[in-house]
C-alpha positions in Angstrom: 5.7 66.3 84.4 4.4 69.4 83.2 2.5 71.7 85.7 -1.1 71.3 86.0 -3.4 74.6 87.5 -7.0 75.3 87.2 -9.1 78.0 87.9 -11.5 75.8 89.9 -12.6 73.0 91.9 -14.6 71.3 89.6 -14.9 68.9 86.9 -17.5 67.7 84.6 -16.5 64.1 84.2 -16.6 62.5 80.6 -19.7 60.3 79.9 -20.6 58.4 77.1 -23.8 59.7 75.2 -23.9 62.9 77.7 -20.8 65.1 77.2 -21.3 66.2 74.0 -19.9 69.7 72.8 -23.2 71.6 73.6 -23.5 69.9 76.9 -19.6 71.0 77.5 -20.1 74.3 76.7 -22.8 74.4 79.4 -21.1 73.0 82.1 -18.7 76.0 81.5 -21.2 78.1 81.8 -21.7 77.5 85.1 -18.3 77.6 86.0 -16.8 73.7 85.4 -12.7 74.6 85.6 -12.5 71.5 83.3 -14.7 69.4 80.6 -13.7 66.6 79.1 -15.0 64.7 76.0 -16.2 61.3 75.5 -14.1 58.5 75.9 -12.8 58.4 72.6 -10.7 55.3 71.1 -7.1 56.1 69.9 -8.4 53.2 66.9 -11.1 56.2 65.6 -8.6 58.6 65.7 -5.9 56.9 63.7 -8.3 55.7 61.0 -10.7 59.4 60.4 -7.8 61.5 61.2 -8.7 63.5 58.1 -12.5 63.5 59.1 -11.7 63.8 63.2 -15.2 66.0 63.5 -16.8 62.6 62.9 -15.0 61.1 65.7 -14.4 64.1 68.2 -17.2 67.2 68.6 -14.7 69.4 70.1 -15.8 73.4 69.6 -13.0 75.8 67.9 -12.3 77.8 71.1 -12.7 74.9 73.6 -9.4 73.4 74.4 -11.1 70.6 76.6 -9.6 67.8 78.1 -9.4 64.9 75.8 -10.0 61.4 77.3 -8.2 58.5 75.0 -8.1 54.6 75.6 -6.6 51.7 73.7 -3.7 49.9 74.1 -1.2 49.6 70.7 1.3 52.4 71.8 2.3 53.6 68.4 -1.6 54.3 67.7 -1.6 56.1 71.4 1.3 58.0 70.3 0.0 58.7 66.9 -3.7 60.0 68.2 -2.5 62.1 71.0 -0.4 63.9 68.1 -3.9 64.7 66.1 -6.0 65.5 68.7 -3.1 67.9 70.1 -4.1 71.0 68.6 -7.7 71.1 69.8 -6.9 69.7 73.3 -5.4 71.5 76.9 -4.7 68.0 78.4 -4.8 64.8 77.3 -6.3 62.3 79.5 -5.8 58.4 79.4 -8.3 55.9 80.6 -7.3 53.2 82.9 -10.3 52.9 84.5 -13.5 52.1 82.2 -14.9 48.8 83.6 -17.1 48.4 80.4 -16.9 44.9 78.9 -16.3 45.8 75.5 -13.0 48.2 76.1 -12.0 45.8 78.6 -12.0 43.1 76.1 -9.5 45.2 74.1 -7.0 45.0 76.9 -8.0 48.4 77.6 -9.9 51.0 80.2 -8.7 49.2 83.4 -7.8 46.1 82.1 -4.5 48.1 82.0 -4.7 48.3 85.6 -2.9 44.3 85.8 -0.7 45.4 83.0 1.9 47.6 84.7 4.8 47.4 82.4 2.8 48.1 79.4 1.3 50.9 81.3 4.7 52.5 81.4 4.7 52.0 78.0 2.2 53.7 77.0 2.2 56.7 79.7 6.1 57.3 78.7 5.6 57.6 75.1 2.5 59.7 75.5 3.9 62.6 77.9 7.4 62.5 75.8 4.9 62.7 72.6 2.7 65.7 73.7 3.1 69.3 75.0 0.4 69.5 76.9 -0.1 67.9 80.4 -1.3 64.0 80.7 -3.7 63.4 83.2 -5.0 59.4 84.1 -7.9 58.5 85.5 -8.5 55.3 86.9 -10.2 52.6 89.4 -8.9 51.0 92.4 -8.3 48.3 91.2 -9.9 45.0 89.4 -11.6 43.6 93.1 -11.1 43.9 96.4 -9.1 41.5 96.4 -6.9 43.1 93.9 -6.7 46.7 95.2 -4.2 48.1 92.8 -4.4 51.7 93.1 -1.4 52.9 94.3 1.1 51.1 93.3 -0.1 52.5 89.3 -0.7 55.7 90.6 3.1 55.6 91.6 4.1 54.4 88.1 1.9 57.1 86.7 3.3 59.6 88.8 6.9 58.2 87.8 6.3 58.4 84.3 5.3 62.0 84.0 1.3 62.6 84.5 0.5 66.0 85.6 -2.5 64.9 87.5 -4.4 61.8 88.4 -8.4 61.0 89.1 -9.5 58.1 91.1 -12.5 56.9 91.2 -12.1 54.0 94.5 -14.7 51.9 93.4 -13.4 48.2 92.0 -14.0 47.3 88.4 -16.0 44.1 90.0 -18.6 47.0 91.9 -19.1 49.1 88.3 -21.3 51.6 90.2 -22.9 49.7 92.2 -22.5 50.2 96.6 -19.9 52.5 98.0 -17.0 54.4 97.0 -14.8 54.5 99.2 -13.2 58.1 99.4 -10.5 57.2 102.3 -8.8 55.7 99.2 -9.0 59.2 97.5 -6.9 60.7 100.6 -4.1 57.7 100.7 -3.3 58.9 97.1 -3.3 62.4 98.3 -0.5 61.4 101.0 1.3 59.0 98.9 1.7 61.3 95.8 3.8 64.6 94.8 1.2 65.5 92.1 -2.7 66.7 92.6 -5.4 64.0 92.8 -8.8 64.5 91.7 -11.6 62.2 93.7 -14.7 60.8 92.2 -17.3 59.1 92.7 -20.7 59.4 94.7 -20.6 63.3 94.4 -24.7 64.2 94.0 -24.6 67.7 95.9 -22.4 70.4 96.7 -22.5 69.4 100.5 -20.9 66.1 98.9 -18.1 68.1 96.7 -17.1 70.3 99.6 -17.2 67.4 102.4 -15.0 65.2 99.2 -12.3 68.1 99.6 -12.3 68.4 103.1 -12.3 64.4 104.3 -9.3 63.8 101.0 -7.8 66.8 101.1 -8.2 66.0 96.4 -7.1 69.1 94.8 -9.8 68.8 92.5 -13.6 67.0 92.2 -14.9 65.3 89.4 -18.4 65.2 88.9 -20.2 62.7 86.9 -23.8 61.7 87.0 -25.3 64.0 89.3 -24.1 66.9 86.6 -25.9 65.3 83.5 -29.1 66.5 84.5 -28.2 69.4 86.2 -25.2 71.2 84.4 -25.8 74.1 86.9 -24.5 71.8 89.5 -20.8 73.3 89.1 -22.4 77.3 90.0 -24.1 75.3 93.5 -20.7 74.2 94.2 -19.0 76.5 93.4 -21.4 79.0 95.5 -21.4 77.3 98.2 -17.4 76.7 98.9 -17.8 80.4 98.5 -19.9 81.5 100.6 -21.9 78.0 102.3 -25.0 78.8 100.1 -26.6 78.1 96.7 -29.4 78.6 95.2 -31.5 75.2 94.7 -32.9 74.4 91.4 -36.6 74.6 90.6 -38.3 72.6 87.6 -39.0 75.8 86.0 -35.0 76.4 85.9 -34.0 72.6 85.4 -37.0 73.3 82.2 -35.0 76.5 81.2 -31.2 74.3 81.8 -33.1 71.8 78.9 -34.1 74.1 76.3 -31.4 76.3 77.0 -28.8 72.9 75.3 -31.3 71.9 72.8 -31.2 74.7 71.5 -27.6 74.9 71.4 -27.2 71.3 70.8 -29.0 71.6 67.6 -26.9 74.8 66.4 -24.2 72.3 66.8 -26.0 69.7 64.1 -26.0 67.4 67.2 -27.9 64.4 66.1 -31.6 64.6 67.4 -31.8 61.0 68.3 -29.2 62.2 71.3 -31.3 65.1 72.1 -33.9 63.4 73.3 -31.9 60.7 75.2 -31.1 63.8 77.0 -34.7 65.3 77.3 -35.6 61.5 78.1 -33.0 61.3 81.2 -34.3 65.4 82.6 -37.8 64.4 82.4 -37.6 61.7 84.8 -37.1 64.6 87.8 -40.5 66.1 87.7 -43.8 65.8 88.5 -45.7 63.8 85.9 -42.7 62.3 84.8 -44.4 59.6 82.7 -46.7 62.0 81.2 -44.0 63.9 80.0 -41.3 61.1 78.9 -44.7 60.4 76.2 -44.7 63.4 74.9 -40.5 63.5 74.6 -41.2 60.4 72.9 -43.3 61.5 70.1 -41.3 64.6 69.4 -40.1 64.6 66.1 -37.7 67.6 66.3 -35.9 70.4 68.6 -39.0 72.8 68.4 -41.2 70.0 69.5 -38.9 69.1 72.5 -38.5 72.7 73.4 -42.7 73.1 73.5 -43.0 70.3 75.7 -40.2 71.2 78.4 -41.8 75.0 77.9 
């Protein structure tokens, strides 16, 4: 196990068609200790190694986390090695519930396949030089509440930190997750444990921390329309204030990535998925998702959020 310190509480948490590079480099902006990139198959790796921009956005001077999945070792192996130099941790995904990684007996269909798990966790911390991290689910149903007998494994086979998000596979994110499971890993493990899961405000993050006793909080969907989420919670572990964000800021947060986004030859089509998801918030919202719609580039976008 290698050691594992950050400078801060929180974590943006990696999302498919959100956490692009621009979107990263936001979040750290406002003070996330930690981004981390899309979930990103070992498969894509291994076959554009020599054109990895097309598979991984990750900025020159970022040293994110990298999240991988997939399940043939010597790819695992093989990947981790590539996306080394541009990484600070690699992170493994044994939690996605998504049908189609599932179906490649991977994400948390790993979570019933506990000798291959070693497998693959062994090889990647003795392939790497940077710290391994795992995130994962508690399991495939209630019935089948897994957690911590592979969060022992994990912990046994090296990983320098591991997130749990306690909802089932079966829930996706649907009803309640249930953060006592968050502090039985805290008791049952040596190394930190990051909770997630139903984390919208910074009352949530703080009162995560306090009822787990999780080293660290990763925050997924209430960040992806409000990257300054990490400065509130940050703030107010601080000091028990923050200042709340009006739609003139949450207008300014918008432009603010666009513009950065498209610096980064982001495509547009994702640009306005974004603008699409920010405009729901305000008043008008309907109004406003027509006139995303009809935007045919960044300039466009930017006059209608300005």
């Amino acid at each position: 196990m290698r050691k594992f310190s950050l400078p801060g509480k929180f974590l943006l948490a990696p999302m498919a068609g959100i956490t692009d590079a621009a979107f990263r480099e936001q979040c750290r902006l406002y003070g996330a200790a930690l981004t981390v990139t899309e979930l990103t198959s070992v498969e894509g790796i291994v076959r554009k190694e020599q054109e990895l921009k097309d598979v991984l956005d990750v900025l020159p001077d970022e040293k994110p986390a990298v999240q991988l999945f997939g399940n043939d070792v010597e790819h695992i192996v093989k990947a981790a090695k590539v996306v080394e130099p541009l990484a600070s941790v690699i992170d493994f995904n044994i939690g996605c519930p998504a049908p189609h990684i599932t179906a490649q007996e991977a994400g948390a269909a790993l979570l019933m396949r506990p000798e291959r798990l070693k497998k693959i966790i062994s090889s990647l911390v003795e392939a790497v030089d940077i710290p391994v991290t795992a995130k994962l689910r508690a399991g495939p149903d209630e019935n089948q509440l897994v957690y911590e007998e592979v969060a022992l494994l994990l912990q046994e086979c090296g990983v320098s930190m591991i997130t749990l998000h306690p909802r089932t596979v079966k829930q996706g994110y649907a009803g309640r997750a249930d953060w006592s499971r968050i502090k039985e890993l805290v008791e049952l493990l040596d190394i930190p444990v990051c909770g997630n899961g139903d984390v919208a405000t910074p009352e949530d993050a703080k009162r995560m921390l306090d009822e787990t006793g999780c080293r660290y909080v990763m925050i997924g969907r209430a960040a992806a329309g409000n990257p300054y989420l990490f400065k509130q919670c940050n703030d107010y572990l601080k000091t028990g204030a923050y200042e709340s964000l009006t739609d003139e800021k949450r207008k300014s947060l918008f432009v603010e990535y666009a513009r950065r986004a498209d610096e980064l030859k982001i495509k547009f089509s994702r640009i306005k998925a974004v603008a699409m998801q920010v405009a729901r918030g305000f008043e008008g919202a309907k109004d406003l998702r027509l006139r995303v719609g009809i935007a045919k580039d960044v300039d466009e976008l930017v006059v209608v959020f300005d």
